[in-house]
C-alpha positions as CSV (number, residue, x, y, z in Angstrom):
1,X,-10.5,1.3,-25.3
2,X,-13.9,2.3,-25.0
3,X,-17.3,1.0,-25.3
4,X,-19.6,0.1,-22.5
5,X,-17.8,-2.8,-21.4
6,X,-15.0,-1.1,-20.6
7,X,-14.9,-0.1,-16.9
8,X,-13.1,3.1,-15.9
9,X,-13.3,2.7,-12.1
10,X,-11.0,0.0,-10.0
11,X,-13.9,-1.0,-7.9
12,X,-16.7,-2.6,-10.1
13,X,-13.3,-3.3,-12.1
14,X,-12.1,-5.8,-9.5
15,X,-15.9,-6.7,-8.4
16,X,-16.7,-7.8,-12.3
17,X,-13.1,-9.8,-12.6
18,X,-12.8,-11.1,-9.5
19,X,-16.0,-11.9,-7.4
20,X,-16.8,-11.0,-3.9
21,X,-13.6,-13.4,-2.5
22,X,-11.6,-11.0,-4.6
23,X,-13.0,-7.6,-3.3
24,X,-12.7,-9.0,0.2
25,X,-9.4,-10.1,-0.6
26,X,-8.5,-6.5,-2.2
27,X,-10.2,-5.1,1.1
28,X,-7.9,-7.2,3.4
29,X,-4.9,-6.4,1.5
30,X,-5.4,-2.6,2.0
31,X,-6.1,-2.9,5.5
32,X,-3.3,-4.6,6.2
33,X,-1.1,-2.0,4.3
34,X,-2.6,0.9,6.7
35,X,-2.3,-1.1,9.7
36,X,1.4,-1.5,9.2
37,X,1.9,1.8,8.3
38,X,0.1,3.3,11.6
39,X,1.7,0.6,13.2
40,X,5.0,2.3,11.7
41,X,4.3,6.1,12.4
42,X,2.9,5.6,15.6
43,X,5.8,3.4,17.5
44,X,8.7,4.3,15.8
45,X,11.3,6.4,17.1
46,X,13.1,6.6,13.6
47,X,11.8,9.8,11.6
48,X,12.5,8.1,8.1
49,X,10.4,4.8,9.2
50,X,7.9,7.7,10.0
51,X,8.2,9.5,7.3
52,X,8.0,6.4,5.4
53,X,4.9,4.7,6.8
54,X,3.2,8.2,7.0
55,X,3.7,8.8,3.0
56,X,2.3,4.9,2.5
57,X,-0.9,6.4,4.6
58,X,-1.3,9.1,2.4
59,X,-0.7,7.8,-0.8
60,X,-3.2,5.0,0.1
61,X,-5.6,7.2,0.5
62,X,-5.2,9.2,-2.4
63,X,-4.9,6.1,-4.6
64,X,-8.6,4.9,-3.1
65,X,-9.4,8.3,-4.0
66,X,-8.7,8.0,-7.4
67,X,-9.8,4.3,-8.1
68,X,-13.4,5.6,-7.7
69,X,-13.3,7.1,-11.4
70,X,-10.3,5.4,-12.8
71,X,-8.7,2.1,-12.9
72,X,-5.9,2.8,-10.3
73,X,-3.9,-0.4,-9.6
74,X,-3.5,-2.1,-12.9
75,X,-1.7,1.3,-14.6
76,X,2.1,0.2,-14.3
77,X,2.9,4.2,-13.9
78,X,1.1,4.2,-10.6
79,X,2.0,0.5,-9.0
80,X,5.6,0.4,-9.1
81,X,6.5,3.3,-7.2
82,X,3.1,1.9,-4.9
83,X,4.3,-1.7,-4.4
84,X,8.1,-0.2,-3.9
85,X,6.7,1.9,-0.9
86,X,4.6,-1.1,0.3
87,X,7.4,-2.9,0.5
88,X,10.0,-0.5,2.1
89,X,7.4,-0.1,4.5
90,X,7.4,-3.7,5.6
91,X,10.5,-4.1,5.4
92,X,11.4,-0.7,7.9
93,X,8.8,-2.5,10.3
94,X,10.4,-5.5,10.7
95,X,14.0,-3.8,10.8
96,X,12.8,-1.2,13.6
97,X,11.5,-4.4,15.8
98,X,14.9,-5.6,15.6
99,X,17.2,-4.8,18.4
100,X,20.7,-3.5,16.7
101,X,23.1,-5.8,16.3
102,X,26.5,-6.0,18.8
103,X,29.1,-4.9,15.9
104,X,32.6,-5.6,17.1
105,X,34.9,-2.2,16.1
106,X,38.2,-2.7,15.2
């Protein structure tokens, strides 16, 4: 695709498609991804919850990076393995809140 309707950059990308309510929306949602994380990292006593949340940090911020000159979260390539982290990392904040279970040993 080319042409000069075509934008190559996620940012006036989600602006043109979306609106304001969906840029503040995107902003919220990555916000909320690094607050978890450091959330993660900073009070957990597991190393793979930290290891976890700190590569969710850094691939964050590599993928905000990028989205400046390329249209970062709608290539498939790049959003699976990102919404698979996003989700372990969740997912290992909730568990590590959880006090372990009482397993009976036989």
């Amino acid at each position: 695709m080319t042409g000069y309707t075509f934008l190559d950059a996620q940012y006036p990308r989600t602006l043109a498609e979306t609106g304001m309510i969906g840029v503040f929306t995107f902003g919220w949602i990555i916000v909320a991804f690094y607050r978890e994380s450091y959330r993660l990292y900073r009070f957990s006593e597991d190393g793979m919850y930290r290891g976890l949340a700190l590569e969710m940090i850094a691939g964050l911020t590599g993928l905000l990076v990028h989205a400046v000159g390329a249209n970062t979260f709608i290539i498939v390539r790049i959003m699976e393995p990102f919404w698979l982290t996003a989700g372990l990392v969740v997912a290992s904040a909730k568990l590590d809140e959880e006090p372990p279970s009482e397993v009976a040993h036989v």
